[in-house]
C-alpha positions in Angstrom: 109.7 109.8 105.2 108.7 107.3 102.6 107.0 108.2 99.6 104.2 107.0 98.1 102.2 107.2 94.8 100.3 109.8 94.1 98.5 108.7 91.0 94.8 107.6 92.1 92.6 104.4 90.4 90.9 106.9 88.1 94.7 107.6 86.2 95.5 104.3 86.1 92.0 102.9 84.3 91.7 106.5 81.9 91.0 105.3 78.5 93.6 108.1 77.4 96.2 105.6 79.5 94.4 102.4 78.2 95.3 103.8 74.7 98.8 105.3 75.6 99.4 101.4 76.9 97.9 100.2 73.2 100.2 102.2 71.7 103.3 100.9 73.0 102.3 97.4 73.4 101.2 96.8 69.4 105.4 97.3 68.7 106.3 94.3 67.0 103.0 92.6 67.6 100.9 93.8 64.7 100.7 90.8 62.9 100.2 88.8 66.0 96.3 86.8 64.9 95.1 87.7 69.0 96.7 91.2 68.2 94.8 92.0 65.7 91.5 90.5 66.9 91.3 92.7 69.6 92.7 95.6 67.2 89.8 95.1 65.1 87.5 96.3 67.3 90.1 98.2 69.0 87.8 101.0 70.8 84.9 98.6 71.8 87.4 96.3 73.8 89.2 99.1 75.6 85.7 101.2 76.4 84.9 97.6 78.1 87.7 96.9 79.5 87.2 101.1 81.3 84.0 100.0 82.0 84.7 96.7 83.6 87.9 98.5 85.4 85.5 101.7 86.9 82.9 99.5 88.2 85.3 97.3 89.5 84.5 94.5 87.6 87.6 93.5 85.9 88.5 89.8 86.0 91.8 88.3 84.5 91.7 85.6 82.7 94.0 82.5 82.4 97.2 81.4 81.3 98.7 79.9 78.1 101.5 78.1 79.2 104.8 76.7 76.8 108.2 76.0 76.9 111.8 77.5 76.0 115.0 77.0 75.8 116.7 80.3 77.2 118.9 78.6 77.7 117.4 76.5 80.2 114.1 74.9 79.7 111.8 77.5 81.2 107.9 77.9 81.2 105.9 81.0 79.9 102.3 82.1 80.8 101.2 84.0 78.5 98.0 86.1 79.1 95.5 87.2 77.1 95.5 90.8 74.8 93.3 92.4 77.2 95.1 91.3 80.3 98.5 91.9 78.5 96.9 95.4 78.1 95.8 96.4 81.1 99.6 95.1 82.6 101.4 97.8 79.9 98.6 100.3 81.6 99.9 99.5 84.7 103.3 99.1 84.2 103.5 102.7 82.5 102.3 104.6 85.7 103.7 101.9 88.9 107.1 102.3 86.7 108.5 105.6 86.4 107.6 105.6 90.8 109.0 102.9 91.7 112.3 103.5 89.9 113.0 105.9 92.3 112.8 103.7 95.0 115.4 101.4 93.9 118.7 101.5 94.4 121.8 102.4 92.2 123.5 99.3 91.9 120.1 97.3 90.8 119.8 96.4 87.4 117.2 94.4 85.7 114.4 95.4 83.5 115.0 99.3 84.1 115.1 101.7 81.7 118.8 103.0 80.6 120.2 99.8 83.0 120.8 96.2 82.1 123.4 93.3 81.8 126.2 95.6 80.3 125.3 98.4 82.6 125.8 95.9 85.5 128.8 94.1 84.1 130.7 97.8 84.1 130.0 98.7 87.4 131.0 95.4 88.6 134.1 95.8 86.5 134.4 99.0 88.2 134.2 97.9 91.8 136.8 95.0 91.1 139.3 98.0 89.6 138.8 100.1 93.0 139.0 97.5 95.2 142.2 95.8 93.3 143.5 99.1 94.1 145.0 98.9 90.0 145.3 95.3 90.2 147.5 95.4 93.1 145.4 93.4 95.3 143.3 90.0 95.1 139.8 90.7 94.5 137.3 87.9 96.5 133.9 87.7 94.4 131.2 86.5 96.8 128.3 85.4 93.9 124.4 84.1 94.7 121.7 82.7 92.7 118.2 82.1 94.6 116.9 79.1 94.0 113.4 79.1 91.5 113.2 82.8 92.4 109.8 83.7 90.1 108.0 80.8 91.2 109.0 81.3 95.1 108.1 84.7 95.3 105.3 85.7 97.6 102.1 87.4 96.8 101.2 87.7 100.5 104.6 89.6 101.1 104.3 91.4 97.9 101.5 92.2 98.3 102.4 94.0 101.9 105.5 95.7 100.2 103.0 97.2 97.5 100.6 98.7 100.4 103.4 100.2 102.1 103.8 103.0 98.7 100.2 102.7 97.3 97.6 104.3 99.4 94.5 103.6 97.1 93.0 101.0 97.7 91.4 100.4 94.4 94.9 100.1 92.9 95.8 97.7 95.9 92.7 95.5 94.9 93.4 95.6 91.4 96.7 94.3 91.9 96.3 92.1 94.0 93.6 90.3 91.3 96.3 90.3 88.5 99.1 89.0 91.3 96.4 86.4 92.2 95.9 85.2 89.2 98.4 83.1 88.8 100.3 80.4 91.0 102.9 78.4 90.6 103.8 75.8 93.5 101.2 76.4 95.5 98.3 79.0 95.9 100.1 82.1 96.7 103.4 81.9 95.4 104.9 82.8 92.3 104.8 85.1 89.2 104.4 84.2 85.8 107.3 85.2 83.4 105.0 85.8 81.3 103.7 89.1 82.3 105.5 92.5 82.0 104.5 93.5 85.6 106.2 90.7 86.7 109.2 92.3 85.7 109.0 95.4 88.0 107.0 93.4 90.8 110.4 91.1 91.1 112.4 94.3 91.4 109.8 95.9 94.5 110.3 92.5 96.2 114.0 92.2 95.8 114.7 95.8 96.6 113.8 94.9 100.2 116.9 92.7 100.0 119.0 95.1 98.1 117.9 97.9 101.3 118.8 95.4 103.5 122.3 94.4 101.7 123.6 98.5 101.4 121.9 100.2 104.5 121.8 97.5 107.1 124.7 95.4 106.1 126.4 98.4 104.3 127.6 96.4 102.0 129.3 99.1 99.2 130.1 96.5 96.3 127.2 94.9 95.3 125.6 94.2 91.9 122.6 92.5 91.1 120.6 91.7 88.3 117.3 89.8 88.8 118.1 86.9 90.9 121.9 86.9 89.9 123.8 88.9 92.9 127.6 89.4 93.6 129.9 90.9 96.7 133.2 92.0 96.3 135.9 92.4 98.7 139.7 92.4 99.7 138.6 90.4 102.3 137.2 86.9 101.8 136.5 86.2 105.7 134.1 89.0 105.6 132.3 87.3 102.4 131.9 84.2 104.3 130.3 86.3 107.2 127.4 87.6 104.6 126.2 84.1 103.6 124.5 83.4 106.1 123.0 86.9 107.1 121.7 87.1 103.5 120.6 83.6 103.6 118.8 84.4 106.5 117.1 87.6 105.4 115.8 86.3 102.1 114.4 83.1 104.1 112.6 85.1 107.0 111.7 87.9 105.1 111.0 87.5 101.6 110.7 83.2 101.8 113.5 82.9 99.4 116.1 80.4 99.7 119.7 80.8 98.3 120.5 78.1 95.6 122.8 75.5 97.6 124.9 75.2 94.1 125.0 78.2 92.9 127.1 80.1 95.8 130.4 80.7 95.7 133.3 82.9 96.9 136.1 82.9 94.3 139.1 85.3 93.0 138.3 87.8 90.4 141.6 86.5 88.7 140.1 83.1 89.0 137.5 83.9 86.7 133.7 84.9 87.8 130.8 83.8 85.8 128.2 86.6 85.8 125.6 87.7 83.6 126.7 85.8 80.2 130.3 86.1 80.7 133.4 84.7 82.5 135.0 88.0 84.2 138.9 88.3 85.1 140.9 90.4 86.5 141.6 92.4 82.8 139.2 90.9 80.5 136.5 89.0 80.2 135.4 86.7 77.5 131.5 84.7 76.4 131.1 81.2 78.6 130.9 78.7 76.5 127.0 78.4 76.9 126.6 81.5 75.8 128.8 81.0 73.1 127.1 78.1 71.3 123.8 79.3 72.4 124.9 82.2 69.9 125.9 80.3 67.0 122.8 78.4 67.2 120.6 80.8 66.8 122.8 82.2 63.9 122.4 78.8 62.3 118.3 79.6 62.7 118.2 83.3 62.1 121.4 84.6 60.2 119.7 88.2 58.9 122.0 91.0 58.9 120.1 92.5 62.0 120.8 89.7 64.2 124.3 89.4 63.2 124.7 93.2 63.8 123.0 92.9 67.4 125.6 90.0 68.1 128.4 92.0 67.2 127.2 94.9 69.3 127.3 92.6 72.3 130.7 91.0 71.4 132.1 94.1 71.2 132.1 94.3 75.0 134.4 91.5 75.7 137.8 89.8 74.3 135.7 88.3 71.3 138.3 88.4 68.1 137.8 84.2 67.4 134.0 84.5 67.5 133.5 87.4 66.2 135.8 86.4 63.5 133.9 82.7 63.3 130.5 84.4 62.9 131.4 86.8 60.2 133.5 84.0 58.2 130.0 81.5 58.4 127.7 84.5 57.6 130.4 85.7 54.9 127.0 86.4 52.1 125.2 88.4 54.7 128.3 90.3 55.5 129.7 91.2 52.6 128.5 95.1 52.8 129.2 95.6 56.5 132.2 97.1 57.4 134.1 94.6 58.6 135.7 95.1 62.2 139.6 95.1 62.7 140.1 91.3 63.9 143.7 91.5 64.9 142.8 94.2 67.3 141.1 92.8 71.3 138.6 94.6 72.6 139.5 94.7 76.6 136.9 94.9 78.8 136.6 98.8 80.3 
Protein backbone atom coordinates (compact mmCIF):
# COMPACT_ATOMS: atom_id res chain seq x y z
CA UNK A 1 0.00 0.00 0.00
CA UNK A 2 1.50 3.31 -0.76
CA UNK A 3 1.78 5.95 1.66
CA UNK A 4 0.94 9.26 1.60
CA UNK A 5 1.32 12.56 3.52
CA UNK A 6 -0.38 13.18 6.20
CA UNK A 7 0.51 16.76 6.92
CA UNK A 8 -2.64 18.93 5.81
CA UNK A 9 -2.43 22.80 4.00
CA UNK A 10 -3.00 24.33 7.42
CA UNK A 11 0.74 22.71 8.66
CA UNK A 12 2.32 23.64 5.80
CA UNK A 13 1.14 27.64 5.76
CA UNK A 14 1.45 27.85 10.04
CA UNK A 15 3.21 30.95 10.72
CA UNK A 16 5.14 28.81 13.51
CA UNK A 17 6.52 26.83 10.08
CA UNK A 18 6.81 30.08 8.06
CA UNK A 19 9.22 31.20 10.96
CA UNK A 20 10.88 27.65 11.58
CA UNK A 21 11.61 28.13 7.47
CA UNK A 22 13.08 31.91 8.37
CA UNK A 23 15.08 30.50 10.66
CA UNK A 24 17.02 28.17 8.69
CA UNK A 25 16.96 30.02 5.49
CA UNK A 26 18.69 33.54 7.00
CA UNK A 27 22.13 31.05 7.44
CA UNK A 28 24.73 32.79 5.61
CA UNK A 29 22.30 35.20 4.10
CA UNK A 30 22.08 37.93 6.77
CA UNK A 31 23.87 40.43 5.05
CA UNK A 32 22.24 39.67 1.80
CA UNK A 33 20.51 43.73 0.90
CA UNK A 34 16.91 41.58 -0.22
CA UNK A 35 17.60 39.56 3.16
CA UNK A 36 17.46 42.12 5.16
CA UNK A 37 14.70 44.08 3.53
CA UNK A 38 12.27 41.60 4.11
CA UNK A 39 13.98 40.99 7.75
CA UNK A 40 13.19 44.46 8.61
CA UNK A 41 9.85 44.04 8.65
CA UNK A 42 10.27 40.43 9.27
CA UNK A 43 6.69 39.69 11.09
CA UNK A 44 4.56 41.98 8.69
CA UNK A 45 5.85 40.03 5.56
CA UNK A 46 5.36 36.60 6.90
CA UNK A 47 1.70 37.44 8.57
CA UNK A 48 1.01 38.45 4.77
CA UNK A 49 2.52 36.05 3.21
CA UNK A 50 -0.07 33.44 6.01
CA UNK A 51 -2.63 35.54 4.97
CA UNK A 52 -2.16 35.41 1.30
CA UNK A 53 -1.39 31.45 1.70
CA UNK A 54 -4.93 30.75 3.89
CA UNK A 55 -7.08 32.59 1.57
CA UNK A 56 -5.48 31.07 -1.18
CA UNK A 57 -4.16 33.92 -2.58
CA UNK A 58 -0.55 33.39 -2.86
CA UNK A 59 1.11 34.28 -6.22
CA UNK A 60 4.85 33.71 -7.00
CA UNK A 61 6.65 36.04 -8.44
CA UNK A 62 9.38 36.02 -11.23
CA UNK A 63 12.74 35.09 -11.82
CA UNK A 64 16.21 36.69 -11.72
CA UNK A 65 18.19 34.97 -14.04
CA UNK A 66 22.46 34.89 -14.31
CA UNK A 67 25.13 32.81 -15.25
CA UNK A 68 27.94 30.49 -13.75
CA UNK A 69 30.63 28.63 -14.35
CA UNK A 70 30.14 25.34 -12.32
CA UNK A 71 31.99 24.24 -14.24
CA UNK A 72 29.88 24.57 -17.22
CA UNK A 73 28.19 27.66 -18.04
CA UNK A 74 24.87 27.17 -16.30
CA UNK A 75 21.81 29.51 -15.68
CA UNK A 76 20.24 30.42 -12.21
CA UNK A 77 16.70 31.72 -11.46
CA UNK A 78 16.78 33.15 -8.53
CA UNK A 79 13.44 34.02 -6.77
CA UNK A 80 12.42 36.40 -4.66
CA UNK A 81 12.87 36.35 -0.33
CA UNK A 82 9.33 35.67 -0.02
CA UNK A 83 9.09 32.98 -2.58
CA UNK A 84 12.52 31.61 -1.47
CA UNK A 85 10.68 31.48 1.91
CA UNK A 86 7.75 29.87 1.40
CA UNK A 87 10.05 26.92 -0.82
CA UNK A 88 12.30 26.41 2.73
CA UNK A 89 8.47 26.10 4.29
CA UNK A 90 7.84 23.64 1.96
CA UNK A 91 10.75 21.88 1.59
CA UNK A 92 11.01 21.31 5.57
CA UNK A 93 7.57 19.33 5.65
CA UNK A 94 7.48 17.52 1.74
CA UNK A 95 11.25 16.52 2.80
CA UNK A 96 11.56 14.43 5.70
CA UNK A 97 8.22 12.23 3.60
CA UNK A 98 9.52 11.86 0.72
CA UNK A 99 12.90 10.52 1.86
CA UNK A 100 11.34 7.59 2.81
CA UNK A 101 10.18 6.90 -0.53
CA UNK A 102 13.38 6.87 -2.19
CA UNK A 103 15.51 4.35 -2.55
CA UNK A 104 18.95 3.33 -0.93
CA UNK A 105 21.22 3.69 -3.65
CA UNK A 106 19.89 7.47 -4.48
CA UNK A 107 21.96 10.10 -3.62
CA UNK A 108 21.61 13.75 -4.37
CA UNK A 109 20.49 16.58 -2.12
CA UNK A 110 19.55 14.22 0.92
CA UNK A 111 20.41 14.68 4.17
CA UNK A 112 23.52 12.31 5.48
CA UNK A 113 23.99 11.27 1.52
CA UNK A 114 25.93 12.96 -1.22
CA UNK A 115 28.81 12.61 -3.82
CA UNK A 116 31.32 10.77 -1.30
CA UNK A 117 28.46 8.73 0.04
CA UNK A 118 27.72 7.62 -3.60
CA UNK A 119 31.37 7.27 -4.66
CA UNK A 120 31.71 4.50 -1.66
CA UNK A 121 28.99 2.56 -2.41
CA UNK A 122 29.89 2.49 -6.00
CA UNK A 123 33.39 1.64 -4.81
CA UNK A 124 31.72 -1.01 -2.91
CA UNK A 125 29.71 -2.67 -5.57
CA UNK A 126 32.87 -2.74 -7.98
CA UNK A 127 34.86 -4.62 -4.85
CA UNK A 128 31.81 -7.37 -4.64
CA UNK A 129 31.41 -7.77 -8.00
CA UNK A 130 35.40 -8.03 -8.85
CA UNK A 131 34.97 -10.75 -6.46
CA UNK A 132 38.63 -9.07 -4.68
CA UNK A 133 39.74 -7.89 -7.91
CA UNK A 134 39.60 -11.11 -9.49
CA UNK A 135 37.22 -10.33 -12.12
CA UNK A 136 36.69 -7.46 -14.81
CA UNK A 137 34.23 -5.06 -13.64
CA UNK A 138 31.97 -3.55 -16.87
CA UNK A 139 30.70 0.10 -15.72
CA UNK A 140 27.55 0.94 -17.73
CA UNK A 141 27.40 5.06 -17.02
CA UNK A 142 24.40 7.64 -18.26
CA UNK A 143 23.88 11.28 -18.28
CA UNK A 144 20.32 12.59 -19.44
CA UNK A 145 20.48 15.07 -21.63
CA UNK A 146 19.42 18.94 -20.13
CA UNK A 147 17.74 17.01 -17.33
CA UNK A 148 16.24 20.33 -15.23
CA UNK A 149 15.03 21.97 -18.09
CA UNK A 150 13.35 18.65 -19.69
CA UNK A 151 11.63 17.71 -16.79
CA UNK A 152 7.82 17.71 -16.79
CA UNK A 153 5.49 19.63 -14.68
CA UNK A 154 2.50 17.70 -16.17
CA UNK A 155 4.14 14.32 -15.11
CA UNK A 156 5.39 15.81 -11.91
CA UNK A 157 2.80 17.00 -11.19
CA UNK A 158 0.80 13.43 -11.46
CA UNK A 159 3.70 11.82 -9.37
CA UNK A 160 3.05 14.48 -6.55
CA UNK A 161 -0.91 13.60 -6.46
CA UNK A 162 -0.23 10.04 -6.25
CA UNK A 163 1.36 10.86 -2.19
CA UNK A 164 -0.45 14.17 -1.49
CA UNK A 165 -4.11 13.83 -0.90
CA UNK A 166 -4.81 17.65 -0.12
CA UNK A 167 -5.66 19.34 -2.56
CA UNK A 168 -4.67 22.73 -1.33
CA UNK A 169 -1.03 21.52 -1.14
CA UNK A 170 -1.49 19.99 -4.82
CA UNK A 171 -2.68 23.58 -5.96
CA UNK A 172 -0.08 25.28 -4.18
CA UNK A 173 2.51 23.34 -5.80
CA UNK A 174 1.48 23.24 -8.78
CA UNK A 175 1.59 27.44 -8.75
CA UNK A 176 5.33 27.39 -7.61
CA UNK A 177 6.12 24.37 -10.28
CA UNK A 178 4.24 26.68 -12.84
CA UNK A 179 5.98 29.41 -12.35
CA UNK A 180 8.65 28.83 -14.18
CA UNK A 181 9.59 27.36 -17.76
CA UNK A 182 12.21 26.71 -19.47
CA UNK A 183 11.96 25.37 -23.19
CA UNK A 184 8.57 25.64 -23.50
CA UNK A 185 5.40 26.13 -21.20
CA UNK A 186 5.46 23.21 -19.00
CA UNK A 187 8.80 21.88 -18.87
CA UNK A 188 11.53 22.52 -16.60
CA UNK A 189 12.70 23.52 -13.11
CA UNK A 190 14.71 26.33 -12.22
CA UNK A 191 18.07 25.57 -10.42
CA UNK A 192 17.44 28.11 -8.68
CA UNK A 193 14.91 26.97 -6.15
CA UNK A 194 15.55 24.62 -3.21
CA UNK A 195 12.35 22.51 -4.08
CA UNK A 196 13.69 21.90 -7.18
CA UNK A 197 16.16 19.89 -5.50
CA UNK A 198 13.75 17.32 -3.88
CA UNK A 199 11.12 17.71 -6.93
CA UNK A 200 14.13 16.28 -9.31
CA UNK A 201 14.55 13.34 -6.84
CA UNK A 202 10.37 12.48 -6.77
CA UNK A 203 10.60 12.53 -10.58
CA UNK A 204 13.72 10.38 -10.99
CA UNK A 205 12.76 7.94 -8.29
CA UNK A 206 10.16 6.63 -10.79
CA UNK A 207 13.24 5.65 -12.76
CA UNK A 208 15.25 4.48 -9.98
CA UNK A 209 11.79 2.05 -9.03
CA UNK A 210 11.75 1.11 -12.30
CA UNK A 211 15.75 0.35 -12.63
CA UNK A 212 15.88 -2.03 -8.93
CA UNK A 213 12.24 -3.60 -8.85
CA UNK A 214 11.29 -3.96 -12.54
CA UNK A 215 14.66 -4.41 -14.01
CA UNK A 216 16.15 -5.66 -10.72
CA UNK A 217 19.02 -4.13 -11.36
CA UNK A 218 21.26 -4.68 -7.83
CA UNK A 219 24.30 -2.19 -8.73
CA UNK A 220 23.19 0.92 -9.39
CA UNK A 221 24.22 4.44 -8.26
CA UNK A 222 22.89 7.56 -9.05
CA UNK A 223 23.30 11.05 -8.22
CA UNK A 224 21.05 13.69 -9.83
CA UNK A 225 21.16 13.02 -13.51
CA UNK A 226 24.63 11.21 -13.29
CA UNK A 227 23.74 7.25 -13.17
CA UNK A 228 26.02 4.09 -13.37
CA UNK A 229 25.46 0.02 -13.74
CA UNK A 230 27.84 -2.42 -12.90
CA UNK A 231 28.31 -5.87 -13.91
CA UNK A 232 30.56 -8.95 -14.74
CA UNK A 233 28.76 -9.05 -17.60
CA UNK A 234 28.95 -6.32 -20.31
CA UNK A 235 26.29 -8.04 -22.79
CA UNK A 236 23.77 -7.58 -20.05
CA UNK A 237 24.81 -3.69 -19.81
CA UNK A 238 24.22 -3.37 -23.50
CA UNK A 239 20.64 -5.00 -22.92
CA UNK A 240 19.76 -1.99 -20.28
CA UNK A 241 20.36 0.85 -22.74
CA UNK A 242 17.78 0.74 -24.43
CA UNK A 243 15.08 -0.41 -21.78
CA UNK A 244 16.24 2.58 -19.75
CA UNK A 245 16.30 4.82 -22.77
CA UNK A 246 13.04 3.78 -23.33
CA UNK A 247 11.50 4.20 -19.87
CA UNK A 248 12.86 7.68 -19.30
CA UNK A 249 11.49 8.70 -22.96
CA UNK A 250 7.84 7.30 -22.49
CA UNK A 251 7.54 7.91 -19.02
CA UNK A 252 9.25 10.69 -17.58
CA UNK A 253 10.11 12.57 -21.44
CA UNK A 254 13.70 12.34 -20.78
CA UNK A 255 16.19 11.52 -23.23
CA UNK A 256 19.61 9.85 -22.53
CA UNK A 257 22.53 12.13 -23.61
CA UNK A 258 23.77 10.50 -26.96
CA UNK A 259 27.54 11.47 -25.71
CA UNK A 260 27.52 10.87 -22.47
CA UNK A 261 26.80 6.86 -22.50
CA UNK A 262 29.20 4.46 -22.17
CA UNK A 263 30.11 0.92 -21.11
CA UNK A 264 33.77 0.74 -19.99
CA UNK A 265 36.14 -1.40 -17.47
CA UNK A 266 36.42 -0.30 -14.07
CA UNK A 267 40.22 -0.87 -14.58
CA UNK A 268 39.84 1.38 -17.56
CA UNK A 269 39.07 4.20 -15.47
CA UNK A 270 35.33 5.61 -14.91
CA UNK A 271 34.57 9.18 -14.63
CA UNK A 272 31.95 9.75 -11.99
CA UNK A 273 31.01 12.34 -9.74
CA UNK A 274 34.36 14.57 -9.88
CA UNK A 275 36.71 11.75 -10.15
CA UNK A 276 38.37 9.20 -12.42
CA UNK A 277 37.59 5.70 -10.53
CA UNK A 278 39.91 2.42 -11.06
CA UNK A 279 39.92 -0.62 -10.03
CA UNK A 280 42.16 0.44 -6.55
CA UNK A 281 42.17 4.04 -6.51
CA UNK A 282 40.84 6.86 -7.79
CA UNK A 283 42.26 10.19 -8.39
CA UNK A 284 40.59 14.25 -9.26
CA UNK A 285 39.87 14.66 -13.34
CA UNK A 286 41.65 17.14 -14.47
CA UNK A 287 38.59 19.54 -14.65
CA UNK A 288 38.14 19.17 -11.41
CA UNK A 289 41.55 19.67 -10.68
CA UNK A 290 42.11 23.17 -12.15
CA UNK A 291 38.67 24.07 -11.39
CA UNK A 292 40.17 23.73 -7.76
CA UNK A 293 43.20 25.70 -8.08
CA UNK A 294 41.27 28.37 -9.58
CA UNK A 295 39.23 29.06 -7.10
CA UNK A 296 42.18 28.92 -4.68
CA UNK A 297 43.84 31.60 -6.82
CA UNK A 298 40.28 33.74 -5.96
CA UNK A 299 39.52 32.61 -2.49
CA UNK A 300 42.76 31.19 -0.60
CA UNK A 301 41.33 31.58 3.32
CA UNK A 302 42.26 28.88 5.53
CA UNK A 303 38.53 27.59 5.49
CA UNK A 304 38.51 26.85 1.87
CA UNK A 305 41.84 25.36 1.81
CA UNK A 306 40.74 23.18 4.83
CA UNK A 307 37.35 22.08 2.86
CA UNK A 308 39.72 21.21 -0.15
CA UNK A 309 41.78 19.12 1.83
CA UNK A 310 38.79 17.33 3.34
CA UNK A 311 37.71 16.36 -0.08
CA UNK A 312 41.23 15.34 -1.29
CA UNK A 313 41.58 13.22 1.36
CA UNK A 314 39.23 10.80 -0.34
CA UNK A 315 41.30 9.95 -3.26
CA UNK A 316 45.13 9.37 -4.28
CA UNK A 317 45.84 13.28 -4.02
CA UNK A 318 49.61 13.53 -2.56
CA UNK A 319 50.81 16.07 -5.83
CA UNK A 320 47.85 18.38 -5.31
CA UNK A 321 47.41 18.27 -2.10
CA UNK A 322 51.06 18.88 -1.86
CA UNK A 323 50.82 21.80 -4.81
CA UNK A 324 48.01 23.59 -2.81
CA UNK A 325 49.64 23.67 0.52
CA UNK A 326 53.14 24.74 -1.16
CA UNK A 327 51.19 27.97 -3.13
CA UNK A 328 49.10 28.66 0.11
CA UNK A 329 52.44 28.12 2.26
CA UNK A 330 51.39 31.83 4.43
CA UNK A 331 47.92 30.53 5.03
CA UNK A 332 49.24 27.22 6.12
CA UNK A 333 51.75 27.76 8.15
CA UNK A 334 49.64 26.80 11.50
CA UNK A 335 47.87 23.79 10.09
CA UNK A 336 49.13 20.58 10.75
CA UNK A 337 50.53 19.64 7.87
CA UNK A 338 49.45 16.14 6.32
CA UNK A 339 52.09 13.29 5.79
CA UNK A 340 52.74 13.77 1.94
CA UNK A 341 54.79 10.65 1.30
CA UNK A 342 51.97 8.66 2.54
CA UNK A 343 48.67 7.84 -0.52
CA UNK A 344 45.42 7.89 0.61
CA UNK A 345 43.70 4.72 -1.34
CA UNK A 346 40.41 4.98 -2.01
CA UNK A 347 38.22 2.65 0.59
Amino acid sequence: MKIVLNHKFEDLISIENLLLAWQEFILGKKNKNDVQEFYFRLMDNILSLNFDLFNLKYKHSGYKEFKINDPKPRIIHKAGVRDRLLHRAVYRILYLFFERTFVADSFSCQTNKGTHKAIKRFRSFAYKISENNTKTVWVLKCDVKKFFASIDQVILMRILKEYIPDKNIINLLFEIISSFYSMKIGKGLPLGNLTSQLFSNIYMNKFDEYVKHKLGVEYYVRYADDFVFLSQDKKQLEGLVPKISEFLLNNLKLKLHPKKVFIKTLASGVDFLGWANFSNYRVLRDKTKKRMLKRLKQNNSLETINSYLGLLKHGNTVKIRKQILTSTKTQCENMSRPNDNVIVWAK
